[in-house]
Every structure is written in structure tokens, then in C-alpha cells.
N, C-alpha and C positions, 0 to 999 in steps of 0.2 A: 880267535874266538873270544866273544867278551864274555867275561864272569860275570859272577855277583858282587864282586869286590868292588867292578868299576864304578856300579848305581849306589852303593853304600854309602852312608853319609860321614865327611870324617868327622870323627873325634874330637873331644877337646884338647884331648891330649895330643894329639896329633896333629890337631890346629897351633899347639902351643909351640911343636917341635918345626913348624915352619920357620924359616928363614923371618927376616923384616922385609926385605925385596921379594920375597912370593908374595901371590894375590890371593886376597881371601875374600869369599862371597858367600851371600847371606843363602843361611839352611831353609829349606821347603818349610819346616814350624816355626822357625822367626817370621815370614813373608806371611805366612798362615795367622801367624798370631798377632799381627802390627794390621793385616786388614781387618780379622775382626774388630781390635779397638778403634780401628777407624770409624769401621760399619756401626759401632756401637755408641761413639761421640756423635756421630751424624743424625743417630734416630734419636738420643737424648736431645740434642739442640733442636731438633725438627717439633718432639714433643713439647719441648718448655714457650717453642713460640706458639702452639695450637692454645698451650694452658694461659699463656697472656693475650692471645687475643679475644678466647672468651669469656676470661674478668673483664674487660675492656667493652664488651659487648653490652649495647641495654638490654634488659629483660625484667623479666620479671621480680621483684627483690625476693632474696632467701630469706628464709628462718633469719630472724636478729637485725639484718638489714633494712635500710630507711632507703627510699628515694631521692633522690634531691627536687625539690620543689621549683618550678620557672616561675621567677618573680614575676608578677602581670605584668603587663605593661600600662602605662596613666595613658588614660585618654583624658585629651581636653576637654573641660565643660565648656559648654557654648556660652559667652555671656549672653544675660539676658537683655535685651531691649526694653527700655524703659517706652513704655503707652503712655504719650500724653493726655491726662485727663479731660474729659470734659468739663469746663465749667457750666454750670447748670445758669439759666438766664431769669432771675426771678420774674416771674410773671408780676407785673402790674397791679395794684389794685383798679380798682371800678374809680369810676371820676367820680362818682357820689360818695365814694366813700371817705371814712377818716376815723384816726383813732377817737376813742370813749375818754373822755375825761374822767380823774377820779373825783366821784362824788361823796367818799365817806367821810365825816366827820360835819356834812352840811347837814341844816334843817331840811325834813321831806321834802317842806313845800319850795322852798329854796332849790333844792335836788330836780325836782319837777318842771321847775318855769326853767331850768336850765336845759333838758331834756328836750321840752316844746318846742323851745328855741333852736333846738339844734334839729327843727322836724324827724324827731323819733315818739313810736308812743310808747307810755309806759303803766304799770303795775303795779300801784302800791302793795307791798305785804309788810303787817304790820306783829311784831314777832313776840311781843312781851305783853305785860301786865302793869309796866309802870308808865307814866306819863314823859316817855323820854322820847322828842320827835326825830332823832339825829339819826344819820343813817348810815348802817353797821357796812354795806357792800352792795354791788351790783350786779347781776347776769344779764350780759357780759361783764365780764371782770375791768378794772379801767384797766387802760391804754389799748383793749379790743379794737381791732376793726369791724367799724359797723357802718353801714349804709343805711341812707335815709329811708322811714319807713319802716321800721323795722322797732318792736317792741322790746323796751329796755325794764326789769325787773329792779323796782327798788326794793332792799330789807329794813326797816325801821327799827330802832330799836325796842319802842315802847310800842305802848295800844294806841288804834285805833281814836283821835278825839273829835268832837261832836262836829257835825257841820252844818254849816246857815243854810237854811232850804228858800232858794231867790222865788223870786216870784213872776213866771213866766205866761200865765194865763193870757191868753191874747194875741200872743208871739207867734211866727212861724215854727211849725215843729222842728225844722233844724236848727234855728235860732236858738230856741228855746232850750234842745239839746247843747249847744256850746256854751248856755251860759250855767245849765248844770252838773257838765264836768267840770268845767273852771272852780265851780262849789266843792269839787271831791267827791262827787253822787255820781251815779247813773241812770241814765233815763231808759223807763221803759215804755213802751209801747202796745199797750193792748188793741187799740181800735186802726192801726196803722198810724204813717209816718205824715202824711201828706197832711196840707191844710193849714189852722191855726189850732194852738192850744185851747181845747176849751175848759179843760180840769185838769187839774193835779193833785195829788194826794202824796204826800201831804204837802197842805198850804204852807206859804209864808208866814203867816200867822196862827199856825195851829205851836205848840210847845216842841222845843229842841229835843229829840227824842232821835233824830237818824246820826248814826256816824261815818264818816269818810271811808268810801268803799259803797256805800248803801244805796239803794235804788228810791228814784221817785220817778213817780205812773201822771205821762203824759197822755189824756186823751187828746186827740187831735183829729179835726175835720173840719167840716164847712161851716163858716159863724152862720149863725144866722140873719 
């Protein structure tokens, strides 16, 4: 019949009093106590991988912590394509046309026959008080473009001086008008254009009293 004795675990003492040729095998709380440490390296090492892999993990950054920033990345700029310009095509002047000669430093009258000549009409203005006939500038300014026809302003520098009043009595009224611009007058017209001069006011031989710019009064009609 089996005792108690036989499930008993031996001794140490008892282990020690064994032979070297007996067989000695490991107690139920050594087996006991070598799987716990087992059990218990396996859930530590099981732990420490869960704890490194989510440091590892992106998320959201903790208290203290910085993200690391993705450098952009360079995109090309496109170069640009150079537009060739348009050249602009000067437009032409008119066939009449041509630059203004400078007139300043001529006498009026000088300035004037030059102007005629060049089929332009023109403007005396006469700017001063002294007797200086030279001329200060033009509008148009020289070297303008100007086409024929077209009235060119001389500035004078002094006054106004006297002018010879011809003697047209007789003449055809447009006759008679070309020969009292040519004087530095202006002719006017009270009774119309057409006909022959029959009066003028003032005469050739009445006293020098008009000066250049000034009007004399053509009547003109049918002689009798």
C-alpha cells in the first residue's frame, strides 16, 4: 500500500546523502519557479517591443516635442519665352510736307519773304516797345513739320514800324489786296470784293500814320 512517504519530496539532506551514480531530478517548485521566470522574461520582452514600436509610431507630437518638418521639394520655374517686339513702322509724312526752318535772329521782313516763299501764311506779332525788327521765335517752333498752307506765327522783337500805304485806286480788288499785304497792311472790304478799286482810305499821299499789322479800306465796284 503506498504511504505518504512515497509522494514526499526528498530533502536536501537527503539529496546530499545520495550516491554520485543515483539520479537526481528536478522538485515540482524548481519546475514551478523556472516557468514562472520564464512566463515572466516573455511578457517583459513582449512589453518592451509594444513600448518601441509606439515611439516609432507618427502621431501627434507630446508636450516638449517638435515634428520634423518635410523639406518641400523645388519645382522648376518655367523659363520664360522672350516676345519679340514689334517694331512700330513710322508713318510717313504728307508729300507737302517739310521741316520749318529756324527764323530767329532774321529781320521780320526777311523772316516773312522767306515764309511766302516757302507757300506758308504768316502772322506778324510784334512784342516790344523798342525799335528792334529781329525775330525772337516761331509757332511752329523750327525744325516743325509743317505743310503748305498753313499759317506760321512770327514774334518780333520790337514794335510795330510805320508802313508805306501803295496806291491801288484802279486796280482789281484782288490785285490790289496783294499789293497791300506785300506793304504789311490789311485790306478791308466794306462794299465787297469784286470789281475795281474805286477808294481807299487812307491814300498814298495822305501822311504815314498806319503801321504794319493795320488795315486800309478798299472800296471796290464797277468803274464808271
Amino acid at each position: 500500500m503506498t504511504s505518504y512517504e512515497d509522494y514526499r519530496p526528498a530533502s536536501v539532506r537527503e539529496l546530499a546523502e545520495l550516491g554520485p551514480d543515483e539520479p537526481r531530478g528536478w522538485s515540482p517548485l524548481a519546475v514551478s519557479l523556472i516557468a514562472t521566470l520564464v512566463l515572466l522574461l516573455g511578457l517583459g520582452g513582449a512589453m518592451f517591443g509594444i513600448y518601441v514600436a509606439n515611439k516609432n509610431a507618427v502621431g501627434p507630437p507630446g508636450p516638449g516635442e517638435t515634428v520634423p518638418q518635410a523639406f518641400p521639394t523645388a519645382t522648376a520655374t518655367p523659363t520664360a519665352t522672350a516676345t519679340p517686339t514689334a517694331t512700330a513702322t513710322p508713318t510717313p509724312p504728307p508729300a507737302d510736307s517739310f521741316l520749318l526752318p529756324d527764323l530767329a535772329g532774321l529781320d521780320f521782313q526777311a523772316a516773312r519773304a522767306k515764309v511766302r516763299e516757302l507757300k506758308l501764311g504768316w502772322l506778324l506779332v510784334f512784342e516790344g516797345t523798342e525799335n528792334d525788327p529781329t525775330v525772337r521765335a516761331t509757332e511752329p517752333a523750327a525744325t516743325a513739320t509743317v505743310s503748305k498752307g498753313i499759317t506760321i506765327k512770327i514774334f518780333v522783337k520790337g514794335s510795330a514800324p510805320l508802313a508805306t500805304v501803295p496806291d491801288v485806286k484802279g486796280l482789281d480788288c484782288p490785285q490790289a489786296a496783294d499789293l497791300i499785304v506785300d506793304h504789311g497792311l490789311y485790306p478791308q472790304y466794306p462794299s465787297g470784293r469784286s470789281g475795281v478799286v474805286l477808294t481807299q482810305t487812307p491814300t498814298a499821299s495822305d501822311p504815314q500814320t498806319l503801321h504794319w499789322n493795320d488795315q486800309v479800306e478798299l472800296a471796290c465796284g464797277q468803274a464808271p
